[in-house]
C-alpha positions in Angstrom: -89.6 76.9 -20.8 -87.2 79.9 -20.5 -83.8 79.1 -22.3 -81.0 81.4 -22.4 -80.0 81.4 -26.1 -76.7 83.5 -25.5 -74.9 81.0 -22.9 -76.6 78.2 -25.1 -74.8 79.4 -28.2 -71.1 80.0 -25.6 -71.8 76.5 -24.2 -71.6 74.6 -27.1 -69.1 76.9 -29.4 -66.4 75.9 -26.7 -68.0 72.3 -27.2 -67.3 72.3 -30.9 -64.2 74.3 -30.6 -62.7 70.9 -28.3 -64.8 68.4 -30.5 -62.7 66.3 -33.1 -65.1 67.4 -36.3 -65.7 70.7 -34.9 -69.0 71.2 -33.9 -71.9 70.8 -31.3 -75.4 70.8 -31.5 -77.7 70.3 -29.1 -81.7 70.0 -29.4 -83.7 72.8 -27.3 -87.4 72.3 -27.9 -89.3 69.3 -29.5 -92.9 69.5 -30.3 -94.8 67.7 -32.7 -93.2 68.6 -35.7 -91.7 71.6 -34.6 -88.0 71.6 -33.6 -85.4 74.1 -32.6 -81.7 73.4 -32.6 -79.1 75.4 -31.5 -75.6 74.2 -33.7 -71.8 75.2 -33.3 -69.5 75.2 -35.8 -65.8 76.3 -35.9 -64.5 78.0 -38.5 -64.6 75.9 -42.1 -66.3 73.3 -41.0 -69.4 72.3 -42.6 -72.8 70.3 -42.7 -72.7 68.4 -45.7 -75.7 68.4 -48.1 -78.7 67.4 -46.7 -82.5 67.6 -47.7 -84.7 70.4 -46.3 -87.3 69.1 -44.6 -90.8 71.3 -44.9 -90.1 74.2 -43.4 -87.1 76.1 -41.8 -85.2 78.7 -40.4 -81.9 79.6 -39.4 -81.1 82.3 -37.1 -77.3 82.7 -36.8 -76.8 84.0 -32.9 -73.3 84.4 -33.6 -70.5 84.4 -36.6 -71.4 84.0 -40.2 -72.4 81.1 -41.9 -72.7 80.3 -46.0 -75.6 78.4 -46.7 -75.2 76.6 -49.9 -77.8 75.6 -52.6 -77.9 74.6 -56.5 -78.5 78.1 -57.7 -75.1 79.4 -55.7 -74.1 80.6 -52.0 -75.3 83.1 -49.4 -73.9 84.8 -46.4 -75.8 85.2 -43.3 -74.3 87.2 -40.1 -75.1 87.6 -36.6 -78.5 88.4 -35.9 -79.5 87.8 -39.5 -82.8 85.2 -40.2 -83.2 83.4 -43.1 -85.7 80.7 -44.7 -84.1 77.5 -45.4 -85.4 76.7 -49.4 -87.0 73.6 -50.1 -84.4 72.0 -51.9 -80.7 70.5 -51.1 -78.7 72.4 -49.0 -75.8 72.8 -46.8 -73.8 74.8 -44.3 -70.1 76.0 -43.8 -69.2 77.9 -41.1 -67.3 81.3 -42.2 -66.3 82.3 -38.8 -66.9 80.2 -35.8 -70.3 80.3 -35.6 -73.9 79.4 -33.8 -77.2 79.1 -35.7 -80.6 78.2 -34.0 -82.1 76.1 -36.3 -86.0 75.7 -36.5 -87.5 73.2 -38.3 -91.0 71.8 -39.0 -91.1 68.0 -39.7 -94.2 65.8 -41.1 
């Protein structure tokens, strides 16, 4: 499998920028317990808070995110990687953004 992250990541920002709740995602690999998604989100909008399953990552491919927790906020940018903790969690889009998130699942 060879999968072309960047027009991935334009493909479905133009998706989410036409989509009512503004954003796209789209599942790239699934195997096992292992998945990778690549999401789109305009600017403000968020993923509401969600559990963390195992283990993840988020690699934003383009914009900056804030990735929410109980102990307070963080920014990520373009190009940035960063563990997801194990604990509650959400997402808001500072810029229109894309994140490739990578997930392992029980």
């Amino acid at each position: 499998m060879n999968l072309d992250l960047g027009a991935l990541a334009d493909e479905h920002l133009e998706a989410a920028r036409t989509a009512p709740h503004g954003r796209s995602a789209h599942l790239v690999l699934h195997d096992g317990v292992l998945r990778q998604t690549v999401i789109a989100l305009v600017s403000g909008t968020s993923l509401d808070e969600h559990n963390a399953p195992p283990a993840a990552s988020l690699q934003v491919l383009r914009g900056r995110v804030k990735l929410t927790t109980a102990d307070g906020e963080e920014e990520v940018s373009a190009a940035q990687l960063r563990m997801i903790p194990k604990e509650r969690h959400g997402l808001t889009a500072v810029d229109d953004s894309v994140v490739l998130l990578t997930a392992v699942n029980d």
